[in-house]
C-alpha positions in Angstrom: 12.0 35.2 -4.8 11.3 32.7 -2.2 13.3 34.7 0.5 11.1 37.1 0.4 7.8 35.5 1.4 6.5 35.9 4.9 4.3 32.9 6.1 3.1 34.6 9.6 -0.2 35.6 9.4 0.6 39.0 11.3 2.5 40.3 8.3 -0.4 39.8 5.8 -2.4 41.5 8.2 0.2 44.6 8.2 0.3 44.8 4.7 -3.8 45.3 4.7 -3.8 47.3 7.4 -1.2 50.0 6.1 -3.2 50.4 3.0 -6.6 51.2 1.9 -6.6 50.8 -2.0 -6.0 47.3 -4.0 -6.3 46.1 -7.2 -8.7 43.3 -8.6 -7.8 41.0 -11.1 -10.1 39.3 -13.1 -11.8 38.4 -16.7 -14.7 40.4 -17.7 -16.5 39.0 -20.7 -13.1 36.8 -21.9 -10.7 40.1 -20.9 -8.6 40.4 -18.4 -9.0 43.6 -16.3 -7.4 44.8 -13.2 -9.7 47.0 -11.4 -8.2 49.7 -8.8 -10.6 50.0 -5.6 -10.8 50.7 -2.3 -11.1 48.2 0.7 -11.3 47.2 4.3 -10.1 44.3 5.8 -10.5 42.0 8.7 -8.8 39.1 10.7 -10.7 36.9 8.2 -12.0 38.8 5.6 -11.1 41.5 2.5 -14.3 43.4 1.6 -15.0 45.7 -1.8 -17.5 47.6 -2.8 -19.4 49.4 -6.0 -22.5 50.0 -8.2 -24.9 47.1 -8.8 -24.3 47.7 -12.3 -20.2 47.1 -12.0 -19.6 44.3 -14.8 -16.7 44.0 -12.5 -18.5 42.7 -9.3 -21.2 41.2 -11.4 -18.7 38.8 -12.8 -16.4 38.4 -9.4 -18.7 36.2 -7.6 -18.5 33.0 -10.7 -14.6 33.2 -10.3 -11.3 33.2 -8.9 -10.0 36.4 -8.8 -6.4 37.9 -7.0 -6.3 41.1 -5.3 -2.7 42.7 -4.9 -1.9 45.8 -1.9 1.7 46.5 -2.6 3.5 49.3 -0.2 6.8 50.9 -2.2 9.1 51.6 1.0 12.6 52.5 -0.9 14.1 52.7 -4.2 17.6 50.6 -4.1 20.0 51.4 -6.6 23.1 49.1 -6.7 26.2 49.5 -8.4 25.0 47.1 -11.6 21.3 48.2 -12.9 20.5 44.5 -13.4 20.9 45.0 -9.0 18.5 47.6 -8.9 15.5 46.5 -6.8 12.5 48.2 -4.4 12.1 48.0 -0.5 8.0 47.0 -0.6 5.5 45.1 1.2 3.0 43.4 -0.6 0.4 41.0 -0.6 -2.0 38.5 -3.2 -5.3 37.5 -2.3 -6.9 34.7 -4.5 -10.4 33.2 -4.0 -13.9 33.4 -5.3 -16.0 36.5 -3.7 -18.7 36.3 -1.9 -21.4 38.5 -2.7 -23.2 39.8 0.7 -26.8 39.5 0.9 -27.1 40.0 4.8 -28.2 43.2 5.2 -26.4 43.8 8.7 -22.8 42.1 7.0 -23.6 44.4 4.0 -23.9 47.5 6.6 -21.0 46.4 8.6 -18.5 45.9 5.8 -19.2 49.4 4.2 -18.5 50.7 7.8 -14.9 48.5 7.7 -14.2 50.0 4.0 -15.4 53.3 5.2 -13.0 52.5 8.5 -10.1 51.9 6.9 -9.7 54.7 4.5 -10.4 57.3 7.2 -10.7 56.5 10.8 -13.6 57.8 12.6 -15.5 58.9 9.4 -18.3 56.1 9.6 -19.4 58.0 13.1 -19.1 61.7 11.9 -21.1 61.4 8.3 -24.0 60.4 7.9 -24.3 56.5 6.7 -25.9 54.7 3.9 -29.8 54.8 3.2 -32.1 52.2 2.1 -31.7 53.1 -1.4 -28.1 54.0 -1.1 -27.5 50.3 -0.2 -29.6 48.8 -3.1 -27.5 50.5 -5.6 -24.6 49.3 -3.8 -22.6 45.5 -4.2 -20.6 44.3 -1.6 -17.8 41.9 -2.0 -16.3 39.8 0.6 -13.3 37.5 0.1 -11.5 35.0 1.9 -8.1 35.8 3.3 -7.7 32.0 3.5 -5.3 32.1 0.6 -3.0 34.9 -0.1 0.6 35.5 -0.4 3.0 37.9 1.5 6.6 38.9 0.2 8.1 41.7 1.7 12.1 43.3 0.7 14.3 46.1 3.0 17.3 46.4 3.3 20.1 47.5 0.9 21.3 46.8 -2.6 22.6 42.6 -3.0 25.7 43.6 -4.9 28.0 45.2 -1.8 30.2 41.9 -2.0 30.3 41.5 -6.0 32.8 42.7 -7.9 30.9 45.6 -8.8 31.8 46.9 -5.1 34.8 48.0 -7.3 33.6 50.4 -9.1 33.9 53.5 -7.3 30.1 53.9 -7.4 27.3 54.9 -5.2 24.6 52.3 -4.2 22.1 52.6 -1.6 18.4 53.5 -0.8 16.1 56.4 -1.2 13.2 56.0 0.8 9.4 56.4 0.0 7.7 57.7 2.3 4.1 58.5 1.6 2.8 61.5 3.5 -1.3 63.1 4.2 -1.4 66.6 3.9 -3.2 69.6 5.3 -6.8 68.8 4.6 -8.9 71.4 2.2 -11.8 72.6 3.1 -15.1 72.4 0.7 -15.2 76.1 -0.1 -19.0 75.9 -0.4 -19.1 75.3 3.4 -19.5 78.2 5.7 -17.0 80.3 6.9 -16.0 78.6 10.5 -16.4 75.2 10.3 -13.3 73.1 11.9 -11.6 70.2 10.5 -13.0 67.7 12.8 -10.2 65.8 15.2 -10.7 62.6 13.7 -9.3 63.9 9.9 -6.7 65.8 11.6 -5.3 63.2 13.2 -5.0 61.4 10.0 -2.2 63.3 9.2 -0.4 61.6 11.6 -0.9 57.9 10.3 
């Protein structure tokens, strides 16, 4: 619905920002797949990662794919189910990868992927080796071309004649929550949850 898409570069940069996993569509040997996978993102950039041996990434760079990152905020039930609609934010990324061959890109994007599913981690473990790096594509698509739609708010029906009904209509909200982190129980007895996991909780 076109009253749902945002044209503001800031909100395509929120819906990245709030998430850490996507989707990758594309045709692998004449099927279409859709891939889940992490990412990380930047003002100009959406990088992915995996094996050398992926037939997903060995395909992505001779085609136009489309990425998706969709937040569910809210559930809204209206009065009619043919009303019945989600609160989300969500966002499509088309283009052709990029494969990274730079070694220092290839570094630096692992360290934005790495970034953006758990802030602080690419200074507290230890980072990729020589051979860990060979083994290891690196994708990197434009953010040239991508569209934003976004929904909140309640159900569209309050002024219908289904406002007659006598029925409930409204929102239940989504609200997706870290918990307490689990400790590795082959790890010594003693060893702290460093600050920067903790404070994930909080995100």
């Amino acid at each position: 619905m076109k009253e749902r898409a945002r044209v503001v570069r800031a909100d395509l940069h929120a819906v990245l920002a709030a998430g850490f996993v996507c989707h990758l569509g594309l045709n692998v040997d004449g099927t279409v797949m859709v891939i889940p996978t992490n990412y990380g993102a930047t003002e100009e950039t959406l990088y992915f990662h995996g094996s050398v041996a992926s037939r997903s990434l060995v395909n992505s760079p001779d085609q136009t794919v489309c990425v998706t990152v969709t937040h569910v905020d809210g559930l809204v039930l209206a009065r009619s189910v043919m009303e019945h609609s989600m609160n989300y934010r969500s966002a499509m990324i088309y283009g052709v990868p990029r494969l990274v061959t730079d070694p220092e890109e290839k570094f630096d994007a692992l360290r934005v992927i790495t970034e953006q599913c758990a802030p602080g981690q690419w200074d507290y473990a230890r980072r990729p080796n020589r051979k860990e790096l060979a083994a290891t594509s690196v994708l990197a698509l434009s953010l040239d071309e991508a569209s934003v739609k976004i929904r909140t708010g309640p159900p569209d029906d309050g002024d219908t004649p289904d406002a007659e009904l006598g029925l409930w209509a409204g929102v239940v909200p989504v609200a997706p929550a870290w918990g307490a982190p689990v400790t590795d129980p082959v790890l010594p007895t003693g060893f702290a949850v460093p600050a920067h996991v903790t404070a994930m909780t909080d995100r």
